[in-house]
N, C-alpha and C positions, 0 to 999 in steps of 0.2 A: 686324659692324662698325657701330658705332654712326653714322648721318650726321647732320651740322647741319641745323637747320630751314631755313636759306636753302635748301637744295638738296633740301629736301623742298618747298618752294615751289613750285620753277624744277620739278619732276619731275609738279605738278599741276598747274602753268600747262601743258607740256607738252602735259599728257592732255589740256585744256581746247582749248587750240589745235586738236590733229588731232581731238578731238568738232566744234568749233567749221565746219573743214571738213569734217565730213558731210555740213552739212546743206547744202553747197553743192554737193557732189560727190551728194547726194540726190535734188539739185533738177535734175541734168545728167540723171538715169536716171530722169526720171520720163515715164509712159508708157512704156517699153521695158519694164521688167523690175516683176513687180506686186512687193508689199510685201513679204509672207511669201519671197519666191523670192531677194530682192536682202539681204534678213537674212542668209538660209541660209548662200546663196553666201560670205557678209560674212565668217558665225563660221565656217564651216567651213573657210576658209581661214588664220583666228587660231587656231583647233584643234591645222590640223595641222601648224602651226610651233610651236605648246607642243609637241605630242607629239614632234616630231622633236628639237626641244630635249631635252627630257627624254629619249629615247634615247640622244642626244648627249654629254649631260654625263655617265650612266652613274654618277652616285654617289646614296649614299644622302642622303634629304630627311627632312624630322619625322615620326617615328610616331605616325601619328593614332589617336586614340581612336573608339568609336562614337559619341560627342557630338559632335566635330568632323565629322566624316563626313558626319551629318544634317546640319549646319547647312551645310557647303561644298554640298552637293544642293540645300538649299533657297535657298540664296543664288545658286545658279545659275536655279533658279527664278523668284523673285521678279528678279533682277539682270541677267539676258537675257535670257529667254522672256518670263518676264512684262511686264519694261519695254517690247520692242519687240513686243508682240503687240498690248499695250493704245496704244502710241503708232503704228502706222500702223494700227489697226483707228479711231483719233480721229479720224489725218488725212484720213481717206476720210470723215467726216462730219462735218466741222468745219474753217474756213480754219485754216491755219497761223499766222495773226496772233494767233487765239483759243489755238489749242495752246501758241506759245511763250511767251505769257502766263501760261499757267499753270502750264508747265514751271518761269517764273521764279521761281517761289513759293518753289522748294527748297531755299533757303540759311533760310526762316522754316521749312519744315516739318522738315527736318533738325535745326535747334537744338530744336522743342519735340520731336520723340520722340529727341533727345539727351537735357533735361530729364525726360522721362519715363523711358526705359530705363537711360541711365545715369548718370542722377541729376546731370549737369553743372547748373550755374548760368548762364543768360541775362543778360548784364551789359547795362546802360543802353549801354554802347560798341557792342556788336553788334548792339542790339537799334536803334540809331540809322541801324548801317553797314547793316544789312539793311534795310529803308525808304529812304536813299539810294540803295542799289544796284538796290534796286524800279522806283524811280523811272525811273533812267538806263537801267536795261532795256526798260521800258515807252515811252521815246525814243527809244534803238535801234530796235525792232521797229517800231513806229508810224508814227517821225516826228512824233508828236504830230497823226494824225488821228483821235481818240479817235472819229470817227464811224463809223469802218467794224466797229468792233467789235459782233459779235454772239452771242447765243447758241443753241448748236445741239446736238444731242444726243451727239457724239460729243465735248463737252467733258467726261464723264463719264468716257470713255476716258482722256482724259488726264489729267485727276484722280487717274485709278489708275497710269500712268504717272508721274508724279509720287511718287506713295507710294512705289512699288516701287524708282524708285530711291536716294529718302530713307531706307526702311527698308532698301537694300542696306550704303549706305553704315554708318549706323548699329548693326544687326545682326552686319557682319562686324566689326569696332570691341569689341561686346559679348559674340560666341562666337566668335570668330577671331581674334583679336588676338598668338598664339601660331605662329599657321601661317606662312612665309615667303609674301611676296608673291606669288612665281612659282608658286609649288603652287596658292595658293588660285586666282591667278588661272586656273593649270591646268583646276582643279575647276569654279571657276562654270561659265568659257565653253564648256568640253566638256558639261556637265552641260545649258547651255541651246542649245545646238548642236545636240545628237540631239532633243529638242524641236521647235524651230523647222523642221530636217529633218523632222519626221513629221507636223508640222500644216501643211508647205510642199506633201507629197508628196498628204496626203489634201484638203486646198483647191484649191491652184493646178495641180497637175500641172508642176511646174516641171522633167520630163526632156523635157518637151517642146518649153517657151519655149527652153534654152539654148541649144540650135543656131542658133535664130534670134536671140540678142542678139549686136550686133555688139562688135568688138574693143574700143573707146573705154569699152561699158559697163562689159567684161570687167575694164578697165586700171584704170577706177573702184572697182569691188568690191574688186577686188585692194589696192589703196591705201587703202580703208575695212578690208578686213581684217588689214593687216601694223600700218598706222601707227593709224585711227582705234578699234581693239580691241585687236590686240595690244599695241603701245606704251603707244598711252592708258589698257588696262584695268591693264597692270602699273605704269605711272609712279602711279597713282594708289593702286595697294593698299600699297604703298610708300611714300605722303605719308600715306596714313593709318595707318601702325602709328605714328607720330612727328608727329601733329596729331591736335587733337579734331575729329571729324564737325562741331559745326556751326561750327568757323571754317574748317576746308577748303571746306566747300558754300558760302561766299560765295564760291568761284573759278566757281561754276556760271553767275553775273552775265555775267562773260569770254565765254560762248558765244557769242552773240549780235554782240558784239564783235569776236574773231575771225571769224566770219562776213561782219560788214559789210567789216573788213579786207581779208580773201582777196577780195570783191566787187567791190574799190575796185579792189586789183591787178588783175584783170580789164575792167576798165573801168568800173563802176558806182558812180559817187560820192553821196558824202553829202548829206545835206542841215545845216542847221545846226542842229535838232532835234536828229540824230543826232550831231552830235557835242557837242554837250551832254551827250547820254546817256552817250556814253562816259567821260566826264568823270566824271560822275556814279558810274557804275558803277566806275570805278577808285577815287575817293577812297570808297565806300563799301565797296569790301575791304580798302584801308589801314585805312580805321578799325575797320571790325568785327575784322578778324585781328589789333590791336592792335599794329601796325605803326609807327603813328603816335605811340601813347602811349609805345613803346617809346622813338622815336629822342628823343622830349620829354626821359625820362628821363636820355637817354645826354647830350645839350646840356645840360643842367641840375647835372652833374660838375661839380664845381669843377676845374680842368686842374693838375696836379700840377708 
């Protein structure tokens, strides 16, 4: 069944949102439970509600080829293991202010290996909405204290974090565009699930941390693994078989956003920097996703 793009929108604002609170639900478990051990926990529990799903439903799904195959493995690669190996291997040697700096990048680095892989065209509109949206992320995060930014070596990490999940997004778009969301998303996070399990088991010794995290963390992971993976990773492979990679990746702006939102509900308000940013960062996904141009269009009818 074919869905409208409004609701492929609302299904990656969605996944944006519950990404959005991770990193507050991240920031609750930090010191308790290390990196590698609170991933594990994350996917393994978004695993095995696909799995049980898929038991569940008990019907047949697409018949993959060995070409598809390879690239669900490798997109599980690069798209779980790799993203979150490389971004809490960053965080541990790099402030967070530097990391989601660079994270923000990924609505520019999405559109050029869109332009490069599959040949899309960078319009003056997106190319504006991204730079706006730069901007009001770079507000958010900051507040406009451009002074505490520094560089550290674990911004390298994140660099590659960044990649992994521009070329996630991109790659599945270019060899998976045929597989239903729910399989692929089946595939990746099973696929980077037993990974982050066996570099959690040979690093951290995480059968040992568990007994001692208490319930609150438990309840945490829990809620990063149903809503901030499971929901989030399927709302979004579903906005992309029905959007192109780089006008989706300006919803990546949103992170940040939702973040400071869920904050404010908690008691921790803004400054008026940061709500510039937001600002900012909103009218720069109207305009890059062409939103803007569109309703121009629609007002510009002569009324019948």
């Amino acid at each position: 069944m074919q869905v409208r793009e409004p609701w492929l929108w609302l299904m990656a604002m969605t996944c944006i949102f519950f990404w959005g609170g991770n990193f507050n639900a991240a920031e609750a478990l930090a010191g308790e439970v290390t990196a590698l051990t609170a991933a594990a926990e994350r996917f393994l529990i978004a695993a095995i509600i696909l799995l049980a799903l898929r038991l569940v439903q008990n019907k047949r799904e697409s018949a993959l080829n060995q070409h598809q195959i390879g690239w669900l493995v490798a997109l599980g690669v690069i798209g779980v293991f790799g993203f979150n190996y490389a971004f809490f291997l960053g965080l541990q040697q790099t402030s967070a202010l530097n990391g989601a700096l660079i994270m923000a990048a990924s609505p520019l680095v999405t559109n050029i290996l869109s332009a490069w892989l599959l040949n899309t065209r960078i319009t003056l509109l997106s190319a504006l909405g991204i730079a706006i949206g730069l901007a009001g992320v770079s507000l958010v995060i900051t507040g406009n204290e451009w002074q505490n930014l520094r560089i550290a070596p674990g911004d390298l990490y994140m660099v590659l974090a960044c990649l992994c999940m521009c070329s996630f997004t991109v790659l599945s778009k270019k060899h998976a565009p045929q597989v239903p969301p729910l399989q692929l998303t089946r595939w990746t996070i099973v696929v980077g699930t037993v990974l982050l399990c066996l570099f959690a088991v040979l690093i951290e010794q995480p059968l040992q941390q568990l007994p001692t995290i208490s319930l609150k963390s438990h309840l945490l992971l829990i809620y990063m693994g149903v809503f901030g993976t499971f929901v989030a990773y399927a709302c979004w492979m579903k906005a992309l078989q029905g959007i192109a990679p780089g006008r989706l990746s300006l919803c990546f702006n949103f992170v940040p956003v939702f973040t400071l939102l869920i904050g404010l509900a908690m008691g921790h308000y803004p400054n008026a920097a940061q709500l510039l940013g937001m600002l900012l960062v909103i009218s720069g996904v109207l305009l890059g996703s062409g939103f803007i141009r569109r309703r121009a269009a629609v007002m510009r009818q002569p009324v019948s």
